[in-house]
LUMGUNU-638099 format. One record per residue: x, y, z of N, C-alpha, C, O in turn; residue in one letter. Coordinates in steps of 0.05 Angstrom, whole numbers, padded with zeros to 5 digits, always signed. Example, Ala and Ser with C-alpha at 12.3 -4.5 7.8 and 13.67 -1.06 7.14 Angstrom:
REM residues 2
+00264-00114+00156+00246-00090+00156+00264-00066+00156+00285-00066+00169A;+00257-00045+00142+00273-00021+00143+00258+00001+00157+00268+00023+00161S;
END
This chain:
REM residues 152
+01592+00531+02493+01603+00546+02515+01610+00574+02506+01628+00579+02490X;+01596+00593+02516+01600+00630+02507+01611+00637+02534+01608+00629+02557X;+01626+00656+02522+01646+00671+02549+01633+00695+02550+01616+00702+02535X;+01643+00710+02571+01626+00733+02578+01624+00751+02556+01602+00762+02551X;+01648+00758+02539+01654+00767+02526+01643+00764+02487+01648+00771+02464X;+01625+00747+02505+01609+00730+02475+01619+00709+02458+01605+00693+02446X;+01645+00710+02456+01661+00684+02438+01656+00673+02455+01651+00678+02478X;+01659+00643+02436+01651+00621+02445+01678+00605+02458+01696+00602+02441X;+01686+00593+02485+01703+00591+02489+01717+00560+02478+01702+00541+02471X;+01745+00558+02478+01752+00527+02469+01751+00511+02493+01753+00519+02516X;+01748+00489+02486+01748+00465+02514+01782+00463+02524+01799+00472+02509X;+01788+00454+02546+01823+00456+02549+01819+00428+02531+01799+00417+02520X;+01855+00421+02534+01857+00394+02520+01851+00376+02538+01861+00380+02560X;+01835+00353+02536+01824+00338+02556+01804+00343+02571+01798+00328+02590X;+01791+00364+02564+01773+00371+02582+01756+00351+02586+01751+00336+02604X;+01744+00357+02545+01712+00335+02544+01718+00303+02549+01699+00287+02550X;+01745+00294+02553+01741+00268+02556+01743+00262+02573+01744+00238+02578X;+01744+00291+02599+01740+00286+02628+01713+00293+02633+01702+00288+02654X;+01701+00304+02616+01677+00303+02620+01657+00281+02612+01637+00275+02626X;+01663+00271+02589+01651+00237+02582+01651+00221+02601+01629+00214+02612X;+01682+00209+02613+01675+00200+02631+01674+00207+02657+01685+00191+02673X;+01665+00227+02665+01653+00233+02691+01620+00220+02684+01607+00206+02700X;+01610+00230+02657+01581+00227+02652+01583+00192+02660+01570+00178+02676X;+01595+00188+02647+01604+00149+02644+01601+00147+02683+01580+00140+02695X;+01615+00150+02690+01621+00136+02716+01594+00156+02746+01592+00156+02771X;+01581+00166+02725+01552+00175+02744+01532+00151+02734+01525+00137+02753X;+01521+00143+02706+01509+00122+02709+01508+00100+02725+01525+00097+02742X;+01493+00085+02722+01482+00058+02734+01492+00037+02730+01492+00020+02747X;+01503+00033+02708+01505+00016+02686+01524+00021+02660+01537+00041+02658X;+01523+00003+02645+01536+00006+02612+01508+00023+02598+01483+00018+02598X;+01525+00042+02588+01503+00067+02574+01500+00065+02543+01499+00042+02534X;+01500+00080+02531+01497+00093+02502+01511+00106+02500+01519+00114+02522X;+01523+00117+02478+01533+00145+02472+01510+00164+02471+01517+00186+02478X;+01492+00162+02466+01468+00182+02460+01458+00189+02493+01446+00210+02498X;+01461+00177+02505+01452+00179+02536+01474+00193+02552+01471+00208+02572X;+01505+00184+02535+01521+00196+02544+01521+00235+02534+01527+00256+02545X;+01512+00230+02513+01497+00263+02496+01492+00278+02509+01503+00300+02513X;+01462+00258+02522+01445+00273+02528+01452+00292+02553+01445+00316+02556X;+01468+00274+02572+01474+00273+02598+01493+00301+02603+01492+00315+02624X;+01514+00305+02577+01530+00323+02583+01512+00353+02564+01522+00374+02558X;+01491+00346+02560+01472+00379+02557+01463+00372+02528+01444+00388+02523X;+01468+00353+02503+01465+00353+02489+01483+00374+02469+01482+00370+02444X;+01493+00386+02474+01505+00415+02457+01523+00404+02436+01525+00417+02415X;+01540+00374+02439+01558+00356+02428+01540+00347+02402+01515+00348+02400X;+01559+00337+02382+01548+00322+02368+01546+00285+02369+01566+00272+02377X;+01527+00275+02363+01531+00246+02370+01562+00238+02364+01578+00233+02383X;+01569+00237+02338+01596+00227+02328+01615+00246+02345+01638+00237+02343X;+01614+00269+02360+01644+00276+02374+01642+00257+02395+01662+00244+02402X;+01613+00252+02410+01619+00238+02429+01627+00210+02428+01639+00197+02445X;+01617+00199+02399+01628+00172+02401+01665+00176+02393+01679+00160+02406X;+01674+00188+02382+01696+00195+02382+01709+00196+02410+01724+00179+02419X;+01702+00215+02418+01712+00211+02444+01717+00189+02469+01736+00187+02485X;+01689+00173+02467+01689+00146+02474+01711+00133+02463+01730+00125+02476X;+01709+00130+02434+01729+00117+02424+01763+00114+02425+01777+00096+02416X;+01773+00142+02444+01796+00147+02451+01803+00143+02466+01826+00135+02468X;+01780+00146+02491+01782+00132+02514+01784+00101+02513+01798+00088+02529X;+01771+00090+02497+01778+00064+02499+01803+00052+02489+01811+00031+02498X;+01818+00070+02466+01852+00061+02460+01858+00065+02488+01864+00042+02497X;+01860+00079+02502+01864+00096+02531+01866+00071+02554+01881+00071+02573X;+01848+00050+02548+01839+00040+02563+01821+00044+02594+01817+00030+02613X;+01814+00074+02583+01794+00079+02608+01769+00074+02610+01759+00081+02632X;+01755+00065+02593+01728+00060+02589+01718+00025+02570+01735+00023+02552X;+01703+00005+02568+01706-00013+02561+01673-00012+02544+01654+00003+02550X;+01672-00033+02521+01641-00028+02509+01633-00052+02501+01651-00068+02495X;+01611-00059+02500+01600-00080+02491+01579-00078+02476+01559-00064+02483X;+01581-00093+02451+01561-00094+02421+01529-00096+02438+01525-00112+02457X;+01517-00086+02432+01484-00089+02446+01463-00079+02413+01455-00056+02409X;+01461-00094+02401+01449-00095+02373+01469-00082+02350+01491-00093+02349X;+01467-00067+02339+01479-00047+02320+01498-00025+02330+01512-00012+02314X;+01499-00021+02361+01504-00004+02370+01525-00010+02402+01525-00033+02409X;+01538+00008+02415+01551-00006+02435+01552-00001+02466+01565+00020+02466X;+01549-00004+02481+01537+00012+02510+01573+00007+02524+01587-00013+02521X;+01576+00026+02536+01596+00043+02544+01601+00038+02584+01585+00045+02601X;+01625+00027+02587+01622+00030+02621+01645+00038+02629+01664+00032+02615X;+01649+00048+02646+01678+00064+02656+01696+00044+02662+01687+00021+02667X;+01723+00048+02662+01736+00026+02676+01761+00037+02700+01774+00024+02717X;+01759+00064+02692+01782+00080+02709+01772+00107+02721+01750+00108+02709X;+01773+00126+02734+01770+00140+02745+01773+00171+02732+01791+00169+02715X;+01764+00199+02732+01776+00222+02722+01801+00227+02726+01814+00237+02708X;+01819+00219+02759+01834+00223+02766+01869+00204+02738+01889+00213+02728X;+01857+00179+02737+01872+00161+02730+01882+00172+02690+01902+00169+02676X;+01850+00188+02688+01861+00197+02660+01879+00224+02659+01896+00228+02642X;+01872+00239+02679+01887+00262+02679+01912+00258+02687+01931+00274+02685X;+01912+00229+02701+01947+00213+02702+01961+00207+02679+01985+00213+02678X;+01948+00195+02656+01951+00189+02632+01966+00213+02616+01987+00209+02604X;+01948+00243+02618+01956+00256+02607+01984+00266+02609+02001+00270+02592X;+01983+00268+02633+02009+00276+02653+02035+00256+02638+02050+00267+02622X;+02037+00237+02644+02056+00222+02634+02053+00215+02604+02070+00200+02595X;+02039+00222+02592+02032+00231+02556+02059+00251+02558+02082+00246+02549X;+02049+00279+02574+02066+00295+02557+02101+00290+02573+02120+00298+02558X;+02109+00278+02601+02133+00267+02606+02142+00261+02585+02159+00274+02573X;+02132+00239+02575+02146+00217+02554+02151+00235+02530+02171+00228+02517X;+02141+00254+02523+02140+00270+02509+02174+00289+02510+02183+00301+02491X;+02184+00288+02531+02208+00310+02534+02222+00295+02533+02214+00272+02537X;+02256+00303+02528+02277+00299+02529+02287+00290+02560+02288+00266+02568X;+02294+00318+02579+02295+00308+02598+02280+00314+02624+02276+00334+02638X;+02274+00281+02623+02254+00274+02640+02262+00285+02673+02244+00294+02687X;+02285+00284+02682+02287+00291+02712+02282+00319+02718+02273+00328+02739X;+02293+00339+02689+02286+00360+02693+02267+00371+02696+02266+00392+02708X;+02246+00357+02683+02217+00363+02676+02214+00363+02703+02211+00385+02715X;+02213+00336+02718+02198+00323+02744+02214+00341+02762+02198+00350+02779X;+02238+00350+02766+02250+00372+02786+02232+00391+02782+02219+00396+02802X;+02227+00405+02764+02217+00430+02758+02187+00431+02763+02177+00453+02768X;+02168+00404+02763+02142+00406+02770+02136+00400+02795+02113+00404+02802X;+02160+00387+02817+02158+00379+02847+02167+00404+02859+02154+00409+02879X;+02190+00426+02851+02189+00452+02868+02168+00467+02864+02163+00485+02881X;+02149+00463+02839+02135+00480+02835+02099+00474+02856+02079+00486+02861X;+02107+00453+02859+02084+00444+02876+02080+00472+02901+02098+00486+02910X;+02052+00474+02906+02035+00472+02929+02054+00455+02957+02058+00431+02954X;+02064+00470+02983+02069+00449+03004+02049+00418+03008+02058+00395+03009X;+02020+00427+03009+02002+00393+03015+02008+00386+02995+02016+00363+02998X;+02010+00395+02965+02011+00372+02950+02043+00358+02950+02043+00335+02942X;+02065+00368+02957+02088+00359+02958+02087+00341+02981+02105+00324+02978X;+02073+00339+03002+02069+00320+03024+02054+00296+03013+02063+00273+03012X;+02032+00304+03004+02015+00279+02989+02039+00270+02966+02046+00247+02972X;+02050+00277+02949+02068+00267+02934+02081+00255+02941+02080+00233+02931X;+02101+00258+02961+02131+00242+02978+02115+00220+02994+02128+00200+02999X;+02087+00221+03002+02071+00202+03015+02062+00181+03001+02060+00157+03008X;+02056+00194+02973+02055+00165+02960+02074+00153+02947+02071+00129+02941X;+02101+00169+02940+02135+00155+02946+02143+00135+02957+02158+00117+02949X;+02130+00140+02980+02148+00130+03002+02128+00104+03004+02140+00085+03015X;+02099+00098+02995+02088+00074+03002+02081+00065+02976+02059+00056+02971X;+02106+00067+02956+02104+00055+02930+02125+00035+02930+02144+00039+02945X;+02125+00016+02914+02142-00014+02915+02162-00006+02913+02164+00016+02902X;+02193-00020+02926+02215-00007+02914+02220-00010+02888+02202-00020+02875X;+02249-00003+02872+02249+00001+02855+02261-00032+02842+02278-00047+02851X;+02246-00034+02816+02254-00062+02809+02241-00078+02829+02256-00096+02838X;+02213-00075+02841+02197-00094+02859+02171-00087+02851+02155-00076+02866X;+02163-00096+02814+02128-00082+02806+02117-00103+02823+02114-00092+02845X;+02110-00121+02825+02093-00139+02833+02075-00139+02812+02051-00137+02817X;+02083-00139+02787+02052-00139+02766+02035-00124+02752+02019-00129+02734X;+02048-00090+02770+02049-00074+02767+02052-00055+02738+02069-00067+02725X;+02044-00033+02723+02058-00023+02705+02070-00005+02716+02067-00002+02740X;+02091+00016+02701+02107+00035+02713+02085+00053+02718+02066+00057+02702X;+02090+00066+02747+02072+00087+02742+02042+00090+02760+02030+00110+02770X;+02036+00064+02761+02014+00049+02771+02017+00047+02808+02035+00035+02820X;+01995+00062+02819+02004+00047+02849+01984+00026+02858+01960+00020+02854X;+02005+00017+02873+01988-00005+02886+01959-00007+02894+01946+00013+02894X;+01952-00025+02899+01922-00026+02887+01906-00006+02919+01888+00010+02917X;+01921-00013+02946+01909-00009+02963+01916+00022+02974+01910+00029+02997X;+01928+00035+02959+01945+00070+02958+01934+00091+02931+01943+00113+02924X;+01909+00074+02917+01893+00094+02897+01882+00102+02900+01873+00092+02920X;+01868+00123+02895+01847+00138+02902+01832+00151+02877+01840+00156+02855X;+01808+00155+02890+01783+00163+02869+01776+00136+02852+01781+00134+02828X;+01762+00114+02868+01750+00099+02862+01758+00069+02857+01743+00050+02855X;+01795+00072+02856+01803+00041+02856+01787+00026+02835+01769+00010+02837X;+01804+00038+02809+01784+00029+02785+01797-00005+02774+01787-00022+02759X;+01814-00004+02785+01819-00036+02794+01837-00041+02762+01848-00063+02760X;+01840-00021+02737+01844-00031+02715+01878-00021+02715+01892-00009+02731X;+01881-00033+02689+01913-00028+02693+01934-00005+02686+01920+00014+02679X;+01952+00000+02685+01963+00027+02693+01967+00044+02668+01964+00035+02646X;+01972+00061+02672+01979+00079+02655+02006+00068+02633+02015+00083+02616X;
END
């Protein structure tokens, strides 16, 4: 990736493993890493991308199965659900948490503060998961694909 300016630019954090599996969840099927390569331009090296696979799967967003020597790759969660991941990566990460979450709900966009309080308000009450992990909404209030796997 070259910027106008000719340096070559850095990826954000998370980018390429939103880009893996986007490649992941356009196939047909359980893929390759090398197909997954190919798919995102080739420019990657085989081993970053299996790397990357590989994180995703501590992650639990993506699942693989041995197919000779080698392992074919299928999504199990959505782009949306990892960039959830991240999100509550770096929460867990602070001290204090309400301040954090005050400070990123005024800072909202009005629609997205509507879509936010909307999915509030049709989330289990509190101390009622049903099975649930923290964090996780209900199965019939997800969106971007209802990857059906379990929560963050």
């Amino acid at each position: 990736m070259v910027r106008d300016d000719g340096r070559v630019r850095r990826r954000g954090q998370g980018e390429l493993e939103g880009q893996v599996l986007g490649a992941l969840r356009e196939a047909d099927g359980a893929v390759s890493a090398a197909w997954v390569q190919e798919r995102l331009g080739g420019d990657l090296a085989y081993t970053t991308v299996v790397t990357i696979l590989t994180r995703l799967l501590a992650k639990d967003v993506v699942a693989r199965e041995r197919r000779g020597r080698s392992f074919l790759w299928t999504p199990t969660a959505d782009v949306a659900r990892l960039a959830a991941l991240r999100m509550r990566r770096l929460l867990d990460g602070e001290q204090d948490r309400e301040a954090v979450l005050a400070s990123f709900v005024t800072a909202l966009p009005p629609g997205d503060e509507q879509v936010l309080r909307a999915l509030l308000e049709g989330a289990a009450p509190e101390g009622d998961t049903a099975g649930q992990r923290a964090g996780e909404l209900p199965a019939d209030r997800r969106t971007g694909g209802g990857d059906g796997g379990p929560g963050a």
